[in-house]
N, C-alpha and C positions, 0 to 999 in steps of 0.2 A: 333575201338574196334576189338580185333582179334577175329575171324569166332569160335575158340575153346572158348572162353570166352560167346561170345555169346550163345553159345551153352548150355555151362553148366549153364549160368546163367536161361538160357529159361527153365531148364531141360532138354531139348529135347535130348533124351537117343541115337533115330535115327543118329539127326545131329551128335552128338558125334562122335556116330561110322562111320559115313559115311568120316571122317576127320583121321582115322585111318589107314594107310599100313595096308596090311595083314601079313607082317610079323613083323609088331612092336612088342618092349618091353616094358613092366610095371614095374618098379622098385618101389617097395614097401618102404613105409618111417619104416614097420615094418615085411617087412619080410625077412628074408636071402638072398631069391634068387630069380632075377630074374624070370618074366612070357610072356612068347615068344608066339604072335600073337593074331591076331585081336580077335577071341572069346573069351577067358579068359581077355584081357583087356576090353573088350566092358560090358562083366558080372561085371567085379569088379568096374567098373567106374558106373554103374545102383546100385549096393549095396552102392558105397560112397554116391550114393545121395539120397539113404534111411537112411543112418545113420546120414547124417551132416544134422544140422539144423542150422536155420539164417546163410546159408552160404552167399559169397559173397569176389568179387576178390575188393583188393583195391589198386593195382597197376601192372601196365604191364611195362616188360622193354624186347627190342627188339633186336639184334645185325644189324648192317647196312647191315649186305648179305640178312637178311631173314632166317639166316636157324635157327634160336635160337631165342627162346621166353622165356622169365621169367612172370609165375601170379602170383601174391601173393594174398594169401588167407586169410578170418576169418570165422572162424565156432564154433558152440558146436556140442559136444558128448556127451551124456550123466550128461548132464549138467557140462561139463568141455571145457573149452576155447582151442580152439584150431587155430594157428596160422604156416601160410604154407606156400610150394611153389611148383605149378606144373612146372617142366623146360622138354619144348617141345621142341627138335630135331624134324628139319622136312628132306626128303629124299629127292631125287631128283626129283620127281614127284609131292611134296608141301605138302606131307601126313605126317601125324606123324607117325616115325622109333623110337623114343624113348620119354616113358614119365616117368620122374622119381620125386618121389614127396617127398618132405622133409618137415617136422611137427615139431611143438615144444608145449611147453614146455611137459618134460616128462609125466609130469598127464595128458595131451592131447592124444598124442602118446600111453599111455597107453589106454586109454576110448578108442580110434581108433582103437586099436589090437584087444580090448573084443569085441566092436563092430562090427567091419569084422570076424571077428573069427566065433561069432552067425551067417552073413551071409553066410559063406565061402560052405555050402553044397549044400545052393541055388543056389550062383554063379557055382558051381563046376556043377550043374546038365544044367544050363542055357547054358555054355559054351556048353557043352556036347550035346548040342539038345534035351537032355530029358525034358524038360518043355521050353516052349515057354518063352521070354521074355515079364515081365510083363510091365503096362506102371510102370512108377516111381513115 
């Protein structure tokens, strides 16, 4: 089982981030653009796991170098099904340089937008250092 699957499975918000580059990217399954380094992904990755419930990966696929991992996910939002995938780029150091995460179906992705959306001032203050990181 990979060390990031572990992680989020345990919740353990720490391990998460301690698996992070400092200069990795977040690629949002619903937002336009791009979120560059370790504090803003470390805060939104602690918000996805206050939003998703009965999450849980149900299949890892790996590339033979190591530097590509595919989890596939199932969650609810707001009581709507939600069905995923985090694909982790790792950098030369073994840390993740890129996580970009894809959802389905639309009423999922949807419930997922409103729901980060409600967190996004948290994460934004979290990032920021203005409030400590809570546990999860």
């Amino acid at each position: 089982m990979h060390p990031f699957r572990q992680a989020v499975e345990a919740r353990d918000a720490a391990a998460v981030e301690a698996l992070l580059a400092d200069d990795v990217v977040f690629i949002s399954p619903v937002a336009y653009k791009p979120y560059p380094g370790k504090a803003i992904t470390a805060a939104i990755l602690r918000g996805v796991m206050r939003v998703f419930e009965d999450f849980h990966y149900v299949r890892e696929i790996a590339d033979a170098g190591g530097r590509d991992h595919v989890l596939m996910f199932r969650a609810t939002v707001n009581g709507r099904q939600v069905h995923g995938s985090d694909f982790l780029h790792f950098d030369d150091d073994g840390l993740i340089g890129e996580l970009t995460v894809m959802v389905r179906p639309l009423s999922g992705a949807n419930a997922l937008a409103e729901a980060m959306g409600a967190q996004f001032e948290r994460i934004r203050r979290e990032a920021m250092g203005e409030v400590a990181p809570p546990a999860v």
